[in-house]
C-alpha positions as CSV (number, residue, x, y, z in Angstrom):
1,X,57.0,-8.4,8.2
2,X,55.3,-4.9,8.5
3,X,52.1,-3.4,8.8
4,X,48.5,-4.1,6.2
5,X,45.8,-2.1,5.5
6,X,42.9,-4.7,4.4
7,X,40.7,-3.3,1.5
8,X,37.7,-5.2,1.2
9,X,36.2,-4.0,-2.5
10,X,33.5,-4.9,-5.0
11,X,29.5,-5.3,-5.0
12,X,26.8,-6.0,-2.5
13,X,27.2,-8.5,0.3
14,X,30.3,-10.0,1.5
15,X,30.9,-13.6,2.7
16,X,30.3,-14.8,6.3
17,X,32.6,-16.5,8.0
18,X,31.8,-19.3,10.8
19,X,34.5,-18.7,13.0
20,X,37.9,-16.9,14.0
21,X,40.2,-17.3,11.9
22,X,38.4,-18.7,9.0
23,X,38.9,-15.3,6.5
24,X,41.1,-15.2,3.6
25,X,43.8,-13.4,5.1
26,X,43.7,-14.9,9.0
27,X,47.4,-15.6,8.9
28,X,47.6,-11.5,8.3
29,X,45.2,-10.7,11.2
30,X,47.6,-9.7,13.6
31,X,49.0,-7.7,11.1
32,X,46.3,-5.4,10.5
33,X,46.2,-2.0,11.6
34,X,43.5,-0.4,9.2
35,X,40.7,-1.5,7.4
36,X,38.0,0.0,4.4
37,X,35.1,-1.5,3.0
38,X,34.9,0.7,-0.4
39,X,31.7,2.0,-2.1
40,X,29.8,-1.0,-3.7
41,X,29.3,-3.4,-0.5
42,X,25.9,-3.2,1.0
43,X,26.2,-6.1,3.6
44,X,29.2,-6.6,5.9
45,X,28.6,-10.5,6.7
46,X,28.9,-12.0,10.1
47,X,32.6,-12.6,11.5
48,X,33.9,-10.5,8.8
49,X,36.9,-8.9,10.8
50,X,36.6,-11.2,13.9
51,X,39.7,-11.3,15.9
52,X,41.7,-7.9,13.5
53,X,42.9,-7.1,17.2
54,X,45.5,-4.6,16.0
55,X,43.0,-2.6,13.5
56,X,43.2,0.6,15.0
57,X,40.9,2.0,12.4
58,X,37.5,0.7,10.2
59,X,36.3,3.0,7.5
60,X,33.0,1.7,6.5
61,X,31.6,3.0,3.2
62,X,28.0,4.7,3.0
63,X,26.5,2.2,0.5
64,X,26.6,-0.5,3.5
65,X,22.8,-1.4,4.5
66,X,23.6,-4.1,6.9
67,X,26.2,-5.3,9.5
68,X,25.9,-8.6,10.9
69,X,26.4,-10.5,13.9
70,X,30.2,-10.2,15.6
71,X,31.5,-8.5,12.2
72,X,33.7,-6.5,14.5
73,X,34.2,-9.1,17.3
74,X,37.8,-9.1,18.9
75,X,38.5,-5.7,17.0
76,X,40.3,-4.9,20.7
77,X,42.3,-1.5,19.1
78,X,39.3,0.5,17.6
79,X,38.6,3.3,19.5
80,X,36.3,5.1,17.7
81,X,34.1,3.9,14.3
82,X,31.7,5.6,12.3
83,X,28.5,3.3,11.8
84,X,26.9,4.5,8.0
85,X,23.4,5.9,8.1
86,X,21.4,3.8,6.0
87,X,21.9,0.8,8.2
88,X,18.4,-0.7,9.9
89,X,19.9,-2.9,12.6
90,X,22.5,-2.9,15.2
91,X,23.3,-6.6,15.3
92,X,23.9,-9.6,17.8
93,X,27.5,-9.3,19.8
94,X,28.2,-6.7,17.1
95,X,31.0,-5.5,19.2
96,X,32.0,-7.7,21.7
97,X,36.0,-7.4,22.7
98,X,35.6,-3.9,21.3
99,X,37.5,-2.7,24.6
100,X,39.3,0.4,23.6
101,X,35.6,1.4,21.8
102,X,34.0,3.8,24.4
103,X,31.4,5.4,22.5
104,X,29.2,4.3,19.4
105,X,26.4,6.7,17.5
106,X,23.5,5.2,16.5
107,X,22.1,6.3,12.9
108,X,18.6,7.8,12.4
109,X,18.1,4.7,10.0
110,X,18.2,1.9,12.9
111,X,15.1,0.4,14.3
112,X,15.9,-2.3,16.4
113,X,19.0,-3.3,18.4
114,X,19.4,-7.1,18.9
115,X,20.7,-9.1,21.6
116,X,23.8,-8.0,23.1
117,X,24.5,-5.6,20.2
118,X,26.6,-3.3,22.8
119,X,27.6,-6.1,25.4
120,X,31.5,-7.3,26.0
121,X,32.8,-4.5,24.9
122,X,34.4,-0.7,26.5
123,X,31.5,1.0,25.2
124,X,29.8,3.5,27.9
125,X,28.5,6.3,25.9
126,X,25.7,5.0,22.9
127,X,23.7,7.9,21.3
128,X,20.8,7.6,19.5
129,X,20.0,9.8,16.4
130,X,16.9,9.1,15.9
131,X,13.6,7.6,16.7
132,X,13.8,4.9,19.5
133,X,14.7,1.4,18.5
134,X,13.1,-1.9,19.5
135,X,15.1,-3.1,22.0
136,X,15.7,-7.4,21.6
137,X,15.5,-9.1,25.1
138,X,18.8,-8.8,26.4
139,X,19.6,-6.3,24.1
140,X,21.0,-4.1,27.1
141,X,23.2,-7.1,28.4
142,X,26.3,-5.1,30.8
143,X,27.6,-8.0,33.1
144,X,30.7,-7.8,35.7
145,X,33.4,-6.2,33.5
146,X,31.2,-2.9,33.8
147,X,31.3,-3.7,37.9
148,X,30.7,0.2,39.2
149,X,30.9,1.9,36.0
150,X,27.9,4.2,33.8
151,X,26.4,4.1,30.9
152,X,25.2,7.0,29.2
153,X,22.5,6.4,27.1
154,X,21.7,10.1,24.8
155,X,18.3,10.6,22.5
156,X,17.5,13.6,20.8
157,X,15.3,15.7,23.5
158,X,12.3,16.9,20.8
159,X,11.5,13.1,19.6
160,X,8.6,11.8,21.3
161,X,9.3,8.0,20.4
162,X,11.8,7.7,23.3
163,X,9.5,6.9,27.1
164,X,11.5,6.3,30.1
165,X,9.4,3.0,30.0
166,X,10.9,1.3,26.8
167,X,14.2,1.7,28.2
168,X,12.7,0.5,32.0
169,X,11.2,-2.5,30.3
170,X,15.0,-3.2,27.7
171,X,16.9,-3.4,30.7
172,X,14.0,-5.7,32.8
173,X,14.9,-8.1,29.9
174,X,18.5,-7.8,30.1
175,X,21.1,-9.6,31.8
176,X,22.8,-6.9,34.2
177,X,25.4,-7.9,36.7
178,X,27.2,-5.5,39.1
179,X,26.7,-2.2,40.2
180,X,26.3,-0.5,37.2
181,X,24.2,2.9,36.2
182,X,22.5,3.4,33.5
183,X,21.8,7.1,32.3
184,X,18.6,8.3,30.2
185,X,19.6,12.0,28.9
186,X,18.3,14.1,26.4
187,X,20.5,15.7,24.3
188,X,20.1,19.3,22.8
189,X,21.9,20.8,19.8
190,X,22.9,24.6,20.0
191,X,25.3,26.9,18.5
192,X,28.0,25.7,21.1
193,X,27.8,22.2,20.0
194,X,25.3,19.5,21.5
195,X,24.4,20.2,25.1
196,X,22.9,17.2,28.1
197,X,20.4,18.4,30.3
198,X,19.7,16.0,33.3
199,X,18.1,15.8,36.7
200,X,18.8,12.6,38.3
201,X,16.3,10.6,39.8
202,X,17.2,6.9,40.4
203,X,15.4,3.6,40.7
204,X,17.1,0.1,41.8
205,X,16.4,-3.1,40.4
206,X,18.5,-5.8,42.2
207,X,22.5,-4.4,41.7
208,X,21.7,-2.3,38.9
209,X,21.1,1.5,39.2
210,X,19.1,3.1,36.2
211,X,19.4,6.7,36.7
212,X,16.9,9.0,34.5
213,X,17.6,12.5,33.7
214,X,16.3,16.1,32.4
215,X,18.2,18.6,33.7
216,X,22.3,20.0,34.7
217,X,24.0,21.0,31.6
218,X,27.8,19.9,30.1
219,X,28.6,19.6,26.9
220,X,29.5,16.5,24.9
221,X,33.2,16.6,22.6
């Protein structure tokens, strides 16, 4: 009975797991309402805390370089998690059933995003730090459960690695079902806190609306 924090301590890269299910502590899963990987683990392996559906919190340490496939898959409670900056990659179905997640920031560090890093989750908010990533095919995968809903997608407005064509071409090689829009905004950082400028202009491509903006200011929480 009761409630677990899991602690996952020690050095370098953790095991992968095939499977739900399969870790250590599965007969605990439902149990779990926090997680943190300690100082000393570089690699969070694949499955790691598939199916911790009542985690409402992950508290990954700075020393982790990699994240791997579905390592948060099924983590349905997480509403927000802090990604650390030296990570390169954001991985394959990294957070699919991540429904109460609504909004992920992407580290400086990353330079690619893989196939449906983003996809099968509540995510509609992802902002980018730093440069702009490769983008996998499907790496922009939305399908029906985002049915006539947005994404906001935020770069920093000053780097001149992010072209309205990379992110054109990343969502030509996605799977997209539904009406969904897909925002382009810059993002501005003042003394009030970060600020969006956009002026919509849209384009269609089948049922998908990918909306590109520079202009009308609010201000992001």
């Amino acid at each position: 009975t009761g409630n677990y924090q899991l602690v996952i301590s020690g050095t370098g890269a953790t095991y992968d797991y095939v499977a739900s299910y399969s870790q250590p502590w599965a007969s605990y899963l439902e149990k779990i309402e926090s997680v943190v990987i300690n100082e000393g683990i570089t690699t969070v392996g694949k499955s790691l805390l598939d199916e911790c559906k009542n985690a409402k919190e992950i508290k990954l340490a700075d020393s982790i370089q990699e994240i791997w496939w579905s390592a948060f898959g099924g983590c349905s409670s997480i509403t927000q998690i802090k990604l650390p900056e030296g990570i390169k990659f954001i991985a394959n179905d990294l957070f699919g059933g991540c429904y109460a997640l609504k909004k992920v920031v992407v580290p400086k560090s990353v330079s690619v995003v893989e196939c449906g890093a983003f996809g099968a989750s509540g995510i509609n908010e992802i902002v980018f730090e730093g440069d702009c990533p490769v983008f996998d095919d499907n790496a922009l995968n939305f399908l029906e459960w985002w049915n006539g809903k947005r994404i906001s997608i935020y770069y920093p407005c000053t780097n001149k690695t992010w072209r309205r064509e990379i992110v054109d071409d990343a969502i030509a090689r996605s799977e997209i079902e539904g009406n969904i829009t897909i925002d382009l905004l810059k993002k501005h950082v003042s003394s009030k806190g970060i600020k969006i400028e956009k002026k919509p202009t849209c384009t269609n491509s089948g049922n998908t609306v990918f909306k590109r903006s520079e202009e009308h200011t609010s201000e992001l929480q």
